[in-house]
NUGUDREN-240289 format. One line per field, with one value per residue (C-alpha): x, y, z. Coordinates in Angstrom, 2 decimals, always signed. Example, Ala and Ser with C-alpha at 12.3 -4.5 7.8 and 13.67 -1.06 7.14 Angstrom:
<sites>
X <- (+12.30 | +13.67);
Y <- (-4.50 | -1.06);
Z <- (+7.80 | +7.14);
</sites>
This chain:
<sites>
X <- (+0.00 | +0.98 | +1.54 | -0.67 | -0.08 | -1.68 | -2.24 | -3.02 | -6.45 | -7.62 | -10.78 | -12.22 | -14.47 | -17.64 | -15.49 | -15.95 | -12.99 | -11.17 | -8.49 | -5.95 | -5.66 | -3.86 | -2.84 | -1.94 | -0.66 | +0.76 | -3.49 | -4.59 | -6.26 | -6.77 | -8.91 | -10.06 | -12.54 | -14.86 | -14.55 | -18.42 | -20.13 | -16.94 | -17.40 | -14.52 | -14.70 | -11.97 | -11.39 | -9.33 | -6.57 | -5.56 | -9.32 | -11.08 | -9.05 | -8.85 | -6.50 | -4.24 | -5.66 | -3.79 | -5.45 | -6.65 | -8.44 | -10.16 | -11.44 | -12.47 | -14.35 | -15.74 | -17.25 | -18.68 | -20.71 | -21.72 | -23.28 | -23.90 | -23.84 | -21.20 | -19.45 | -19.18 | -16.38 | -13.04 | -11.73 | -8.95 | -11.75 | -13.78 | -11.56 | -9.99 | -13.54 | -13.97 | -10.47 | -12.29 | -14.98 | -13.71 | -11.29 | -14.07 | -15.79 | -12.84 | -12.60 | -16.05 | -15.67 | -12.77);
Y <- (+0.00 | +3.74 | +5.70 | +8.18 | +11.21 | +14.53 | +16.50 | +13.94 | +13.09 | +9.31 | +7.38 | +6.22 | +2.91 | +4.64 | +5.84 | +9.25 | +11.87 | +12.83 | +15.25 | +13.32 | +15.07 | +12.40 | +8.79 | +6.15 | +3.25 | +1.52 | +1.48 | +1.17 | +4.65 | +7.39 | +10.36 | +12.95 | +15.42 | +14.46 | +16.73 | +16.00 | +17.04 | +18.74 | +16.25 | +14.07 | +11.08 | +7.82 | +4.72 | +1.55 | +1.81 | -2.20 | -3.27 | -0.68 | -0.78 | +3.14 | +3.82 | +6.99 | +10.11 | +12.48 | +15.68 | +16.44 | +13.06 | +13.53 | +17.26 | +15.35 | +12.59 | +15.43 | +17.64 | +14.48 | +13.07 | +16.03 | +16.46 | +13.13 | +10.91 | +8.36 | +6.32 | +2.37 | +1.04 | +0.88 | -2.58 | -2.25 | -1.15 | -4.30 | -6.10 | -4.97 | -5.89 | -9.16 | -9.79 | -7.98 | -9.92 | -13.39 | -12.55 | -11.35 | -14.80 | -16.91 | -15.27 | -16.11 | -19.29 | -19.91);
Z <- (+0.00 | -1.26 | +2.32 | +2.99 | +5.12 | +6.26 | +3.38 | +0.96 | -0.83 | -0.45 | -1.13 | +1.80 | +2.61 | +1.05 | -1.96 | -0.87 | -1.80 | +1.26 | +2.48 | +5.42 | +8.24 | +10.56 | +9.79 | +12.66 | +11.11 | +14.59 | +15.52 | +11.93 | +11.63 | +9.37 | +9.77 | +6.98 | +5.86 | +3.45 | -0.08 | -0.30 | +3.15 | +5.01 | +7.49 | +9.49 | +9.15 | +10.25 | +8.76 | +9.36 | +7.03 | +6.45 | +6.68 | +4.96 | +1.74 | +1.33 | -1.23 | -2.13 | -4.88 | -6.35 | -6.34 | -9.38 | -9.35 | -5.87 | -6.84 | -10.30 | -8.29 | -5.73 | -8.24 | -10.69 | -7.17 | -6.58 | -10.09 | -11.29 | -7.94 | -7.08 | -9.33 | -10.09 | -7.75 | -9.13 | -10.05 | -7.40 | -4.84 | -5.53 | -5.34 | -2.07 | -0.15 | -1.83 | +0.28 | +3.02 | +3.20 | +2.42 | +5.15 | +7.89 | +6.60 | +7.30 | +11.06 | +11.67 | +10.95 | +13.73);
</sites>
């Protein structure tokens, strides 16, 4: 996974477009503002598969959601909770 620090836009769990304003990686956390509502928001960083925008792309993706809605899921995303999920499956299970 691409580090991500304060300052730099990621897609969070919901695919929203955020801006980082802290990242914890020794307890797994990263907190942002959402480019949509301007609210904060955290998310796991291993478990909820958030992944790293550059900043044209996440003012691209802010201003198309906000117009047209959300879009389809990246490949990458889907993928990423399908291994989520088969993984939260195979815990259960134990």
């Amino acid at each position: 996974m691409t580090y991500i620090g304060r300052g730099d836009f990621y897609e969070d769990c919901a695919s929203q477009p955020m801006l980082c304003t802290a990242a914890d990686y020794s307890n797994d956390q990263i907190t942002g503002i959402s480019l949509l509502s301007g609210l904060v928001d955290c998310c796991s960083i291993e478990n909820c598969g958030v992944r790293k925008l550059e900043a044209d792309e996440a003012i691209e993706r802010a201003v198309n959601w906000k117009l047209s809605g959300p879009a389809e899921p990246s490949e990458a995303r889907s993928r990423s909770r399908l291994q989520i999920e088969a993984r939260n499956t195979e815990t259960r299970s134990l």
